[in-house]
VOKE-74981 format. One line per 3 residues: their letters; for each residue y, z, x of N, C-alpha, C, O, CB. Coordinates in nm, 4 decimals. Glycine has a CB too. Layout:
REM VOKE-74981
A) Y Z X Y Z X Y Z X Y Z X Y Z X; ...
***
This chain:
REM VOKE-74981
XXX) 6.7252 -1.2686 2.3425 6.6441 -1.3215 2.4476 6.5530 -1.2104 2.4979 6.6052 -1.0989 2.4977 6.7309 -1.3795 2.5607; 6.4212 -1.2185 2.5432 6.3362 -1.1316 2.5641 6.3447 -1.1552 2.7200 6.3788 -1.2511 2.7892 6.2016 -1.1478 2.4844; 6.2807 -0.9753 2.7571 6.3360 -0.9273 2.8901 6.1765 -0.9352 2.9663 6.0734 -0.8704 2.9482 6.4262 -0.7476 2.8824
XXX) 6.2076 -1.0301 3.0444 6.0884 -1.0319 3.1606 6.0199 -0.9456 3.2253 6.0678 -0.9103 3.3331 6.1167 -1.0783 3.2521; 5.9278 -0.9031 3.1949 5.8839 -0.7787 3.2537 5.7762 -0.8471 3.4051 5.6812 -0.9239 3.4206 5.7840 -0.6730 3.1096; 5.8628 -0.7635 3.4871 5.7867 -0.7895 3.6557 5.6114 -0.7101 3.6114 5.5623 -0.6252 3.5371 5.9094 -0.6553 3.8372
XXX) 5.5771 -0.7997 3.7065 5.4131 -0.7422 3.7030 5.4092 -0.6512 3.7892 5.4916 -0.6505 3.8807 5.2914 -0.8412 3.7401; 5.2905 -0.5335 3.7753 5.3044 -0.4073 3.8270 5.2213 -0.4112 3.9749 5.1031 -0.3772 3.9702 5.2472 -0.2965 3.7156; 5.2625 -0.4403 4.0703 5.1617 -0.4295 4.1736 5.1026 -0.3351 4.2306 5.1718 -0.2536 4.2916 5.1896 -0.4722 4.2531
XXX) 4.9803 -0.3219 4.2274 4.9167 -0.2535 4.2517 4.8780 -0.2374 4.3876 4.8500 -0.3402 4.4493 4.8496 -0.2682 4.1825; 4.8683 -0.0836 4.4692 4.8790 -0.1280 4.6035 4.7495 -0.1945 4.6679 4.6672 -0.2394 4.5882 4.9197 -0.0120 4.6826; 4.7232 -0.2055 4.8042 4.5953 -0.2537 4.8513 4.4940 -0.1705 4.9051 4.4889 -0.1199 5.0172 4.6153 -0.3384 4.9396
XXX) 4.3895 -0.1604 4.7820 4.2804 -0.0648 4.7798 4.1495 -0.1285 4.7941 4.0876 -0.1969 4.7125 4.2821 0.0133 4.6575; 4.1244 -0.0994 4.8919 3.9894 -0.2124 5.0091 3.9712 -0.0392 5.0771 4.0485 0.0390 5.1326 4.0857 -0.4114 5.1871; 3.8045 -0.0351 5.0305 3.7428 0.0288 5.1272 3.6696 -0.0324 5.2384 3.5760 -0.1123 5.2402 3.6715 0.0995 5.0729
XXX) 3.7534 0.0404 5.3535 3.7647 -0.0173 5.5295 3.6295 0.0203 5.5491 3.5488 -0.0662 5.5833 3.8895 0.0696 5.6618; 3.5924 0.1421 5.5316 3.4406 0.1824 5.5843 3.3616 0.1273 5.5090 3.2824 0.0743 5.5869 3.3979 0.3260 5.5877; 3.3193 0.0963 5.3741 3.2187 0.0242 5.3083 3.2414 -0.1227 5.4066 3.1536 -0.1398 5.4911 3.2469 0.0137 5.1221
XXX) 3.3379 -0.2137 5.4010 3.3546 -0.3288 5.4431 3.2966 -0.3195 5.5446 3.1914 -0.3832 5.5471 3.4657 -0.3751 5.4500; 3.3344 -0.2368 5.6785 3.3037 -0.2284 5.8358 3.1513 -0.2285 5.8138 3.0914 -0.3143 5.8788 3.3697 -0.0800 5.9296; 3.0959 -0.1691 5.7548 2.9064 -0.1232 5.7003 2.8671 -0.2573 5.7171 2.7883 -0.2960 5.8033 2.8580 -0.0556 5.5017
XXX) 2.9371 -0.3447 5.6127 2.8745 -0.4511 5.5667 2.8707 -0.5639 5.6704 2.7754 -0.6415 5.6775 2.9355 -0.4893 5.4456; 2.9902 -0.5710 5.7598 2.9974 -0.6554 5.8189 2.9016 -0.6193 5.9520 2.8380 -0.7101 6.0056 3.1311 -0.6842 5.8260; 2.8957 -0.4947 5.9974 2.8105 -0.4408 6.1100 2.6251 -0.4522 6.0601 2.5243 -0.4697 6.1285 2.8706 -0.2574 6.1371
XXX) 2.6472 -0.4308 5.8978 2.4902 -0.5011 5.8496 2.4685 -0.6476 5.9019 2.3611 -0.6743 5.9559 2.4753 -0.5158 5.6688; 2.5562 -0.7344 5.8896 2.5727 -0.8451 5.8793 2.5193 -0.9057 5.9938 2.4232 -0.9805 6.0116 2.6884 -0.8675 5.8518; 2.6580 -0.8242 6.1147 2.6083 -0.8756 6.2472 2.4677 -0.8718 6.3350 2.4218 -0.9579 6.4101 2.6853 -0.8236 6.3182
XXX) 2.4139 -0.7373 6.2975 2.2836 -0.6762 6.3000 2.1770 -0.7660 6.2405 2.0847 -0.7871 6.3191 2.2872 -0.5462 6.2275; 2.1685 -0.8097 6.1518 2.0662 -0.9619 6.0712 2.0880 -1.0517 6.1203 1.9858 -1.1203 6.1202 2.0820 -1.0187 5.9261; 2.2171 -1.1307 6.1981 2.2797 -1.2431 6.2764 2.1847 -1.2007 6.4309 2.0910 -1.2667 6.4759 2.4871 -1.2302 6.2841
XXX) 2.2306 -1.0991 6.4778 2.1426 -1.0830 6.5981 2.0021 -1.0589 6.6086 1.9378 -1.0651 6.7134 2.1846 -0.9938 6.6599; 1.9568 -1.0307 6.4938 1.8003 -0.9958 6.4700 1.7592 -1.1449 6.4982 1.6904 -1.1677 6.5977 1.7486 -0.9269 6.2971; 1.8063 -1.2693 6.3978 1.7782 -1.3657 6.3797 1.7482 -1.4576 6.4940 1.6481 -1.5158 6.5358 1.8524 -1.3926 6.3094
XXX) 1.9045 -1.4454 6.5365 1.9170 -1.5584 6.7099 1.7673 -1.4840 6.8234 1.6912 -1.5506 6.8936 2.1550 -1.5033 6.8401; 1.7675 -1.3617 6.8086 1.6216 -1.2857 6.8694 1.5294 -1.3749 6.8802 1.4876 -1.4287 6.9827 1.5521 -1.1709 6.7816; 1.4839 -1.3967 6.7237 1.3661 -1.4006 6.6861 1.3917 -1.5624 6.7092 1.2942 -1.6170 6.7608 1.3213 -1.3255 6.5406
XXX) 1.4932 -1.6419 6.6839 1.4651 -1.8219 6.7316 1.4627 -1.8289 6.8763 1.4001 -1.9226 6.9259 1.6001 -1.9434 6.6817; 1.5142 -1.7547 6.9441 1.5095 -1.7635 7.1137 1.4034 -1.7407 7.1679 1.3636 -1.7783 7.2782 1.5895 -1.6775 7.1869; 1.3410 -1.6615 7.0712 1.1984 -1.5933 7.1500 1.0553 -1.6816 7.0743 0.9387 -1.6570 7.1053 1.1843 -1.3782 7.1054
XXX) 1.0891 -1.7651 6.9920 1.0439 -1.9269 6.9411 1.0431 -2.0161 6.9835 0.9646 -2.1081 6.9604 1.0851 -1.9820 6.8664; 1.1589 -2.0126 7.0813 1.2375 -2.1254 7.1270 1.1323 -2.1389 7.3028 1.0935 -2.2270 7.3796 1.4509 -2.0737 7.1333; 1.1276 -1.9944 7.2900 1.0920 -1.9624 7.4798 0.9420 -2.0199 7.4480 0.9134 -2.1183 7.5161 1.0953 -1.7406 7.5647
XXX) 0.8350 -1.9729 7.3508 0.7399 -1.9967 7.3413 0.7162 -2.1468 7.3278 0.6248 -2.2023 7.3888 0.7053 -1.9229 7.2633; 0.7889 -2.2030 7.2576 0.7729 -2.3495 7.2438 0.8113 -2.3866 7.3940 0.7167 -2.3869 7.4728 0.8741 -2.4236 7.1186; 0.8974 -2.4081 7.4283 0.8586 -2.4343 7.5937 0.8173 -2.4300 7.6740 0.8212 -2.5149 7.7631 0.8752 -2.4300 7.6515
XXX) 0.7498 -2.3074 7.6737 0.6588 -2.2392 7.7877 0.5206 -2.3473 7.7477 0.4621 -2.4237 7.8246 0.6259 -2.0290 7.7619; 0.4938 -2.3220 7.5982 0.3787 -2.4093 7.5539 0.3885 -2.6143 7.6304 0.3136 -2.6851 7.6977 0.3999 -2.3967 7.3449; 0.4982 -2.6272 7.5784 0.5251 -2.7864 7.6263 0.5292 -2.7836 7.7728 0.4590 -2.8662 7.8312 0.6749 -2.8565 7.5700
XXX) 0.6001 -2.7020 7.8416 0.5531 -2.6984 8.0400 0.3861 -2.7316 8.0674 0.3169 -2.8126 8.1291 0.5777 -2.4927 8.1254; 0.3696 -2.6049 7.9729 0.1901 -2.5549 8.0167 0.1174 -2.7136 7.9973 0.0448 -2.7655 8.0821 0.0925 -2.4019 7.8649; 0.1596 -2.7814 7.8524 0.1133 -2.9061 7.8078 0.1060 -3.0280 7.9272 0.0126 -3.1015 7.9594 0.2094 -2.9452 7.6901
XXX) 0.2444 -3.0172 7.9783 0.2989 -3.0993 8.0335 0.1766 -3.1010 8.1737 0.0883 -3.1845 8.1936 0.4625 -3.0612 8.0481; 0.2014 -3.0122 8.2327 0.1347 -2.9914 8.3529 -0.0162 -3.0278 8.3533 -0.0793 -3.0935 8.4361 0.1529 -2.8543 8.3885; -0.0660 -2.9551 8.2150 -0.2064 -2.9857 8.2085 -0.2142 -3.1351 8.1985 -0.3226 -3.1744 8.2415 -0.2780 -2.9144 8.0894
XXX) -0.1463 -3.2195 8.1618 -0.1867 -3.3554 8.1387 -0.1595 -3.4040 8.3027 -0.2611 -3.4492 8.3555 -0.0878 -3.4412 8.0040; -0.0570 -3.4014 8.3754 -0.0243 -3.4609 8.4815 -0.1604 -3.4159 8.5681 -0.2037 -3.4895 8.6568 0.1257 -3.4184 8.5334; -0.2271 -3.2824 8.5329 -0.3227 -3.2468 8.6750 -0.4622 -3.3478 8.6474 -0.5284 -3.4001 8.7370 -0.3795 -3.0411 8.6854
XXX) -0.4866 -3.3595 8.5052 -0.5574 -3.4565 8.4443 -0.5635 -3.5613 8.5141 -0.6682 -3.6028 8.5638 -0.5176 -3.4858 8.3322; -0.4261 -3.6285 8.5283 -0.3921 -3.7935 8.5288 -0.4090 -3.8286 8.6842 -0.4381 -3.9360 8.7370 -0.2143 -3.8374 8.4683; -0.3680 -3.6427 8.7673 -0.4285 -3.6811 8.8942 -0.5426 -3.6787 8.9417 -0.5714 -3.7484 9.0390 -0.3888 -3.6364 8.9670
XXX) -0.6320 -3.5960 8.8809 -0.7607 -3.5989 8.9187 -0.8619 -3.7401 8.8475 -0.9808 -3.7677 8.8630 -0.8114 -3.4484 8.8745; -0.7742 -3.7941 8.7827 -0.8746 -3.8938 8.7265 -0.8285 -4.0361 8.8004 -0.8444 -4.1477 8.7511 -0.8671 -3.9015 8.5447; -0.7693 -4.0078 8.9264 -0.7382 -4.1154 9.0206 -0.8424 -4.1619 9.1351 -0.8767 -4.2680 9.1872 -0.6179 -4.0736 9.0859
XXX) -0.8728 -4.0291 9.1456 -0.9737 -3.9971 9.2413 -0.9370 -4.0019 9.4238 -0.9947 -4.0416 9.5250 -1.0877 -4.1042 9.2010; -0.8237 -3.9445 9.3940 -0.7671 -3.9600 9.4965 -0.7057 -3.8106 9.5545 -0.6107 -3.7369 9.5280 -0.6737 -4.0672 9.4685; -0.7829 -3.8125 9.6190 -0.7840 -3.6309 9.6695 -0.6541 -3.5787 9.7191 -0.6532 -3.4557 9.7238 -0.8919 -3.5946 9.8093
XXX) -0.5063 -3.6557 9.7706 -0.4497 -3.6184 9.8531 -0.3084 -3.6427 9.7248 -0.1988 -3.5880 9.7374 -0.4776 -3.6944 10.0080; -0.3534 -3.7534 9.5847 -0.2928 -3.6745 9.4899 -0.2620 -3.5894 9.4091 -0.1554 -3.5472 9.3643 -0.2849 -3.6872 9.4638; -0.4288 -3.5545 9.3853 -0.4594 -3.4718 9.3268 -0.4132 -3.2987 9.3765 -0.3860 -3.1992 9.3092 -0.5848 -3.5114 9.3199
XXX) -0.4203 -3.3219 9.5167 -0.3597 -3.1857 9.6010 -0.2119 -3.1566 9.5581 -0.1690 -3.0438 9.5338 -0.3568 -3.2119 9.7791; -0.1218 -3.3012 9.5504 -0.0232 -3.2896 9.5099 0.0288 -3.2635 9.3401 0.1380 -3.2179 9.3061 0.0100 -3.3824 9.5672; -0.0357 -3.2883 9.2879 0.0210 -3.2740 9.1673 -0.0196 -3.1115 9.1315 0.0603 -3.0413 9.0695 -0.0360 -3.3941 9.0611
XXX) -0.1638 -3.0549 9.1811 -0.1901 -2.9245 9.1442 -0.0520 -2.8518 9.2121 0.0110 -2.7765 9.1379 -0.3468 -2.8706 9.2024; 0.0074 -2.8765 9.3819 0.0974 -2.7897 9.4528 0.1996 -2.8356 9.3357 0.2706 -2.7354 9.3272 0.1337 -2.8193 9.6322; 0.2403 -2.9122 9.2567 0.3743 -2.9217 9.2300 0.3936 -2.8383 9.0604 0.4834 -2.7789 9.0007 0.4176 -3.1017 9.2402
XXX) 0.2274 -2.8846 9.0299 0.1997 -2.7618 8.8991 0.2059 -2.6572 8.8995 0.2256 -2.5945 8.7953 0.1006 -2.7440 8.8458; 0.1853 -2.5757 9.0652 0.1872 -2.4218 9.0879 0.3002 -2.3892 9.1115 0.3175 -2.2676 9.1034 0.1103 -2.3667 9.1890; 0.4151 -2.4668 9.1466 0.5392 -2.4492 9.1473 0.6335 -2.4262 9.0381 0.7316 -2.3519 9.0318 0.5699 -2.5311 9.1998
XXX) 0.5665 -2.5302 8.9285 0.6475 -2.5397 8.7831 0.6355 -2.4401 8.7361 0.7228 -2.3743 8.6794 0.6130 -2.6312 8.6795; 0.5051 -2.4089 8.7555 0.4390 -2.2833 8.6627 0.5146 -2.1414 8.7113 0.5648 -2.0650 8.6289 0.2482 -2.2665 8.6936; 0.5164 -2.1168 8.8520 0.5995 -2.0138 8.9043 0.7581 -2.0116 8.8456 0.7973 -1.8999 8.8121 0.5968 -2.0332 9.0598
XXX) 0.8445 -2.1134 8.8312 1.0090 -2.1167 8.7942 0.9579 -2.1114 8.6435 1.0457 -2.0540 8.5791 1.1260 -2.2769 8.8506; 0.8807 -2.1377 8.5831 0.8913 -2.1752 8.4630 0.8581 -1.9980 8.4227 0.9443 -1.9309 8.3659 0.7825 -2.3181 8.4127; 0.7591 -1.9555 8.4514 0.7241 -1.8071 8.4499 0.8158 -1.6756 8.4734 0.7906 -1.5696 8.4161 0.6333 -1.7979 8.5424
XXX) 0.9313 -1.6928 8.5685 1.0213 -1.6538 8.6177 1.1270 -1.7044 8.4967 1.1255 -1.6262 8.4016 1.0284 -1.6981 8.7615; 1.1973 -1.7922 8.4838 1.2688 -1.7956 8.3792 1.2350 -1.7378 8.2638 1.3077 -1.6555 8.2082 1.2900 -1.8974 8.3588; 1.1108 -1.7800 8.2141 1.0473 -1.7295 8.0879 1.0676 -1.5640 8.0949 1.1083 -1.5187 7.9879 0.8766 -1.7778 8.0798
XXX) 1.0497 -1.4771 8.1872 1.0152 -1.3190 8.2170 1.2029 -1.2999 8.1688 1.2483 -1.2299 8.0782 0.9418 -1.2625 8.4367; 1.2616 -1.3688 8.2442 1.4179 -1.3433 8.2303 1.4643 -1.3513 8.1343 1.5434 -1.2662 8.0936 1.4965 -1.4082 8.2885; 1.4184 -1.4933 8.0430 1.5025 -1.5279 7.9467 1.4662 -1.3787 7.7863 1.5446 -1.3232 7.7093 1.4538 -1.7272 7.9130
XXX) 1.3194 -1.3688 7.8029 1.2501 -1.2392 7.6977 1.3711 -1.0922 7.7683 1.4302 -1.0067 7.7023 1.0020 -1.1994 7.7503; 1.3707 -1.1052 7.8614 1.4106 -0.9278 7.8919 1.5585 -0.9455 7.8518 1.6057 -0.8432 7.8021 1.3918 -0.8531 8.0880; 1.6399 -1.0458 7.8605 1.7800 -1.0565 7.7640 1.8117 -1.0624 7.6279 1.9213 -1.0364 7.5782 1.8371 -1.1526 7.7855
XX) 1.6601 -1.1155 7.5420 1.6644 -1.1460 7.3710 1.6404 -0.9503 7.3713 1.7117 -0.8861 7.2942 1.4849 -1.2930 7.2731; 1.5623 -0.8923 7.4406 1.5483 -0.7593 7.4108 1.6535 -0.6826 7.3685 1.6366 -0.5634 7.3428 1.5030 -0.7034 7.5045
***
C-alpha cells in the first residue's frame, strides 16, 4: 500500500508594505474621484438655483405687477445668498 505523503505548507508570505501601498494608492484615486463628482455635483446646482431663479424673476416681471415683482427679486436675493454660502462651504470641505 502506498504512503500518503502530507502536502508541504508553505508559510504565509504576503508583502504587508507592497499591499498597504496599494491599498493607500487605491484610497487616494477613491478620494480624488468623490472630489472631483462633488465639485460637479456643486456646479450643477449652483447652475439649476441660478436657472431656477432667473426664470421665476422673468415670470414676475412679466406680470406687470410691481409689488410682485419686488417680491420675487427679495426672495431671489435671498436664495442666491444661502445658496452662495452653502456652495463656499460645501468647495472648502471637497478641498
Amino acid at each position: 500500500m502506498a504512503t500518503a505523503i502530507a502536502p508541504t505548507i508553505k508559510p504565509f508570505d504576503v508583502d504587508f508594505e507592497a499591499a498597504t501601498e496599494r491599498i493607500r494608492e487605491l484610497n487616494e484615486k477613491v478620494l480624488a474621484a468623490a472630489k472631483q463628482t462633488g465639485n460637479i455635483s456643486l456646479d450643477t446646482y449652483e447652475q439649476t438655483v441660478n436657472s431656477l431663479l432667473d426664470f421665476s424673476q422673468k415670470a414676475a416681471e412679466s406680470t406687470k405687477v410691481d409689488w410682485f415683482s419686488a417680491l420675487a427679486k427679495s426672495q431671489a436675493s435671498v436664495i442666491t445668498e444661502v445658496t452662495n454660502a452653502y456652495i463656499k462651504a460645501a468647495r472648502e470641505l471637497l478641498k
